[in-house]
N, C-alpha and C positions, 0 to 999 in steps of 0.2 A: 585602521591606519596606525602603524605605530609611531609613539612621539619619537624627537630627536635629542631631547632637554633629561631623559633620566641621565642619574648621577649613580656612581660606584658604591652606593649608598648598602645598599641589604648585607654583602656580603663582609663590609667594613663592621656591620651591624653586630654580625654574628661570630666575627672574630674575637673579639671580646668573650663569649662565650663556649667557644670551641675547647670539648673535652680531651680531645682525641689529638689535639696538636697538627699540626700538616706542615708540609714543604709549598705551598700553595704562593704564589709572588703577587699581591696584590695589585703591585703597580703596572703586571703586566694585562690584568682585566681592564680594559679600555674602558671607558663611560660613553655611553650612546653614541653621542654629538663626534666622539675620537672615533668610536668603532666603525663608523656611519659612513664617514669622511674616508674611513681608509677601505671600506669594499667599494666605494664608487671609484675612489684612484684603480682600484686594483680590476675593476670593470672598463675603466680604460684603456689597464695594459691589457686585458684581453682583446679587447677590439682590438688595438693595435699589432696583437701578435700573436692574435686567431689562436690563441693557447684558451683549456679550459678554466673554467671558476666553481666551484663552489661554494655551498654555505649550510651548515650546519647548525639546527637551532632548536633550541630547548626551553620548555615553559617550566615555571614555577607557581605558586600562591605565595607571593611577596606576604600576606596578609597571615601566615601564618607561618609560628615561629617551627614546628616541626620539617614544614619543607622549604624551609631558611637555611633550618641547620643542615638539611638533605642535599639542596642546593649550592651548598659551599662544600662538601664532600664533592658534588658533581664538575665543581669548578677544579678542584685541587685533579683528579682523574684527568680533566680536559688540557691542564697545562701540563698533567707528566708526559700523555700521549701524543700531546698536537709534536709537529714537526716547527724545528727553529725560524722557520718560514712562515706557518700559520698564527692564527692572531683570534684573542681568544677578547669576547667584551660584550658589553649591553646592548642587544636592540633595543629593550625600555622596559621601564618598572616588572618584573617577574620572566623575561626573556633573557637570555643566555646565547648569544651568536657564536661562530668557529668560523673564521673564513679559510676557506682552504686551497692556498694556492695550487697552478696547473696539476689540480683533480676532476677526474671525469665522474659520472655519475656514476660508473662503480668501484671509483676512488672512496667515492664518497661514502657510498655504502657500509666499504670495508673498515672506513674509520669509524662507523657506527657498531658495526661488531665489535670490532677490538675495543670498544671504550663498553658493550655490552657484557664483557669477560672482567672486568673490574671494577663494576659498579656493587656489586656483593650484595643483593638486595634490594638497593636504591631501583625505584622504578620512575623513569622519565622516559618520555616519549620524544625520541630524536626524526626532525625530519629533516631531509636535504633538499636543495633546488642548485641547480644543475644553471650556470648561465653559458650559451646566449640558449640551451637546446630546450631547458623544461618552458622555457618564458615562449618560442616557438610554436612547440608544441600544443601549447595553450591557445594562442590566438589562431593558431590555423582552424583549430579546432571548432572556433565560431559560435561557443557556447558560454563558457563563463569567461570572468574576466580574470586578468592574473591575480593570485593570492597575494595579501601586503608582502608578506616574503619573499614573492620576484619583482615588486614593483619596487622594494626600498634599493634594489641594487641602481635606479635612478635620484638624482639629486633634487630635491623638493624647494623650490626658490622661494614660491609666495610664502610669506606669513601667515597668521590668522587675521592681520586687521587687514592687511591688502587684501586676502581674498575675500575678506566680505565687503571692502569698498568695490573689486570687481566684479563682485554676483551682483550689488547695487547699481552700477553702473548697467549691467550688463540688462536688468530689470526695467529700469527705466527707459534707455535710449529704445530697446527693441517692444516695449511699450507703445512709445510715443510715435514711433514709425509703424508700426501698423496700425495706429489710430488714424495717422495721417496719410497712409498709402492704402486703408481700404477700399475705396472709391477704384484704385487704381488696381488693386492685387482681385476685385470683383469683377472686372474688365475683362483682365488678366485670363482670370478664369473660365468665365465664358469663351472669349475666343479661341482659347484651346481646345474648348469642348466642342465647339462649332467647327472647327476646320479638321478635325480628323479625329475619327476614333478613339474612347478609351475616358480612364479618368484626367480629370482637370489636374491632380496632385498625383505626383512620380514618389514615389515612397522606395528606399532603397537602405538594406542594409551596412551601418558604417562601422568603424572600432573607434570609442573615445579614450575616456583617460582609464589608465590599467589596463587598455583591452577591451574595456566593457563595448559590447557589442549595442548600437543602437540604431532606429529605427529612422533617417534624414528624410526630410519633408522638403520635396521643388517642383514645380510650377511644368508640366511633362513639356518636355521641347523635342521628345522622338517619336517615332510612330510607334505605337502599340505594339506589345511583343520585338520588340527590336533585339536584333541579336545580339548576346554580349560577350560573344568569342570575338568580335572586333574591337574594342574596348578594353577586352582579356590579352590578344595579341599587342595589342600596344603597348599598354601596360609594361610585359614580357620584354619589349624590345628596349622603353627608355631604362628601366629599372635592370632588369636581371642582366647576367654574362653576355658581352656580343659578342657570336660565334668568331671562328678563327681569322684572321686578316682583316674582322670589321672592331676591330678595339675604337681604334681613332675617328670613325665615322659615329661611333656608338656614344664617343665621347661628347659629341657636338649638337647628340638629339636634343630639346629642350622639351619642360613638362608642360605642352598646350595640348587645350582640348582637342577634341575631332570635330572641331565646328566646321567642317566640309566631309562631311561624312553625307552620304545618304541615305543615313537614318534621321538625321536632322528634321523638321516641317516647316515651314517657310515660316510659320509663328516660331517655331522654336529658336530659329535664327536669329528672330530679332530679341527677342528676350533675354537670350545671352547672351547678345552685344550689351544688352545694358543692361545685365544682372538681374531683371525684374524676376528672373526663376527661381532667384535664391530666396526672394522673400519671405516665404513659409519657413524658410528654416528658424526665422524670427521664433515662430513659437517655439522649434527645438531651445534655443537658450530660454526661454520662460519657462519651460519645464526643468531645466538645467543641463541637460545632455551637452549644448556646445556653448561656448561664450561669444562673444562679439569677435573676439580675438585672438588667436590661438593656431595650433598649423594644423592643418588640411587635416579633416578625419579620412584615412584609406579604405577602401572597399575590401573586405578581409584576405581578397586573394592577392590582395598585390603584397601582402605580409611574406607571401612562398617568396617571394624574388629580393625578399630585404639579404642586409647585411647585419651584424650586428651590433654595429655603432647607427643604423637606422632608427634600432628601435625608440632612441631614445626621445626621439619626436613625439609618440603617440603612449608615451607612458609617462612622460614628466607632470605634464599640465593637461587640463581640457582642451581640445580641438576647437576650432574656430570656424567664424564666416569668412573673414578676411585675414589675413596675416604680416606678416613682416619681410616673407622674399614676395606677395604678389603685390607689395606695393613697393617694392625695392629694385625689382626684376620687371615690373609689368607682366608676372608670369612666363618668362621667356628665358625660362632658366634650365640648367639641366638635374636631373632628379639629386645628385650627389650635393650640387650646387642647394637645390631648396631646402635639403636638410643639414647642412651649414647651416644656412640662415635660420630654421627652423630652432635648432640648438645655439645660435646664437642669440633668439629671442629668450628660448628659455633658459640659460644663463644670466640675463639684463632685462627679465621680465619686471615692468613698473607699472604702476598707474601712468603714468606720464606719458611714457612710451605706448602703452593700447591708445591713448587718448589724440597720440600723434599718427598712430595709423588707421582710425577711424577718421580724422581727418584729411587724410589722404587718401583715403577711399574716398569718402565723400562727392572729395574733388574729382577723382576720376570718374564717377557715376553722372557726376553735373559737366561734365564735359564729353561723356560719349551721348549725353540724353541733348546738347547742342547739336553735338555733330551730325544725330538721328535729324532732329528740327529741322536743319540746313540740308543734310542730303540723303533721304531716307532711303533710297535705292542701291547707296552702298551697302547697307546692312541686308537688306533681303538678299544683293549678292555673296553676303560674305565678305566683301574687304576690308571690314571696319575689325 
């Protein structure tokens, strides 16, 4: 993870010592926190104008005064050859960034040659990432997660003390609920395993934070082998392009389950009326994979059908159980609509604010487990 706090420090260092004199402009080497701040603007204007991005970036050993002095040579080379346009500054302590506006990935390359024709010696190892297509590429791929390098192109909101009051939080309440719901999540269990084949726990491949690919844990609500090209086509239809003349009906789809699907099991019905399937995912936050709070981890193939201002849902912050459009929206939102809200969480991510939408969770869970009480026949039909 790189920090966001280094300062213009090393090369300020070595100016003082510089034999060889240089035309090098100091004050156009950004410091982290500046550099930072302007490739996520400049990751906006991409989204918004579907134009390319890249980024350019080069390690040093800050800790050593040879490739200090090596490093401010590599600085003065990067401000003769950048363009008026590009923007040269710290990702942090011993890194060197280039953001390079509408450059494609063998834009980017070729500024890597041409900066390889004048470095006389100086060996530094330059790589590029390519946004929105290397960050893509990567999670289609369902293997690693994205490198810090394509994940700083998102803006990182929590701090360090907030995020260890929300791992603590996140520790405790998913503690204490399934200390208090095992009786119930043991039930739970059994009667899945009695009413239709297969195991009690649906284990299903999800993407958390950077990408990182992890392994969600629910209580199985479909029959065994269920096919998941219906699920795949749905997907497909709220998310991706609606073909020709269905734009405006496309517009109106919202993101609800296929809880009338006939893959469903008359157990499984009821348990996601009242969320009792998510329970296991309790232990994913104990492990740390999700938090209490956080937007939807996606199933890796719904990433084909994103856009690129999507992504920034599932790379900012860790994914959650519950979030900020299902408790805003009742989930009856449409997918553009939930990653609004999703990015307007992580914009105004606080303690305060997960605290206020586990409490309306809550409330929602103690009012659909009433409505079962009073009329349990709507839920086995589906109208709840």
């Amino acid at each position: 993870m790189f920090r966001t706090n280094a300062q213009a420090v090393p090369f300020a260092q070595v100016q003082a010592r510089r034999p060889y004199g240089g035309d090098m402009r100091l004050e156009d080497t950004l410091s982290a926190e500046l550099f930072l701040s302007q490739l996520q603007r400049e990751r906006r204007r991409s989204e918004r104008t579907k134009g390319p991005l890249s980024l350019a970036v080069f390690r040093y050993d800050s800790g050593n005064i040879n490739e200090l002095a090596a490093a401010d040579r590599l600085a003065q080379h990067l401000h003769r050859i950048k363009r008026d346009i590009d923007v040269v500054g710290y990702i942090d302590v011993g890194t060197i960034g280039v953001i390079l506006l509408d450059t494609n990935a063998e834009g980017a390359q070729r500024f890597l040659l041409r900066l390889s024709t004048r470095l006389n010696g100086l060996r530094f190892l330059g790589t590029t990432f390519t946004f929105p297509d290397n960050i893509f590429d990567r999670l289609l791929s369902g293997v690693d997660a994205c490198s810090p390098e394509q994940s700083i192109f998102f803006d990182r909101t929590n701090g360090c003390l907030q995020a260890i009051a929300k791992r603590l939080i996140d520790i405790v309440i998913a503690s204490t609920v399934l200390v208090l719901c095992a009786p119930l999540m043991l039930a739970t269990a059994i009667a899945v395993a009695m009413t239709s084949p297969g195991p009690a726990i649906f284990r299903q491949t999800r993407l958390g934070k950077d990408g990182t690919p992890l392994v969600m844990n629910k209580f199985r609500s479909m029959y065994q082998d269920a096919d998941e090209r219906i699920h795949r086509d749905h997907v497909a239809k709220l998310i991706g392009d609606a073909p020709d003349g269905e734009d405006e009906a496309n517009d109106k789809k919202t993101w609800q389950k296929l809880d009338n699907d006939p893959r469903i099991t008359p157990i499984g019905r009821i348990i996601r009326n009242l969320k009792i399937d998510e329970l296991p995912q309790l232990f994913n936050v104990l492990k740390g994979d999700l938090s209490l709070v956080g937007p939807r981890p996606p199933i890796p193939y719904e990433v084909a059908f994103y856009q690129a201002w999507h992504l920034g849902r599932i790379l900012a912050v860790k994914p959650g159980i519950t979030g900020f459009w299902q408790i805003e929206s009742g989930g009856n939102v449409t997918f553009d609509d939930m990653v609004r809200m999703d990015l307007q969480y992580v914009a105004n991510a606080s303690i305060l604010l997960d605290l206020k939408i586990l409490y309306r969770t809550a409330a929602v869970v103690v009012r659909r487990a009433i409505a079962f009480i009073v009329s349990p026949g709507a839920f086995r039909n589906g109208s709840c």
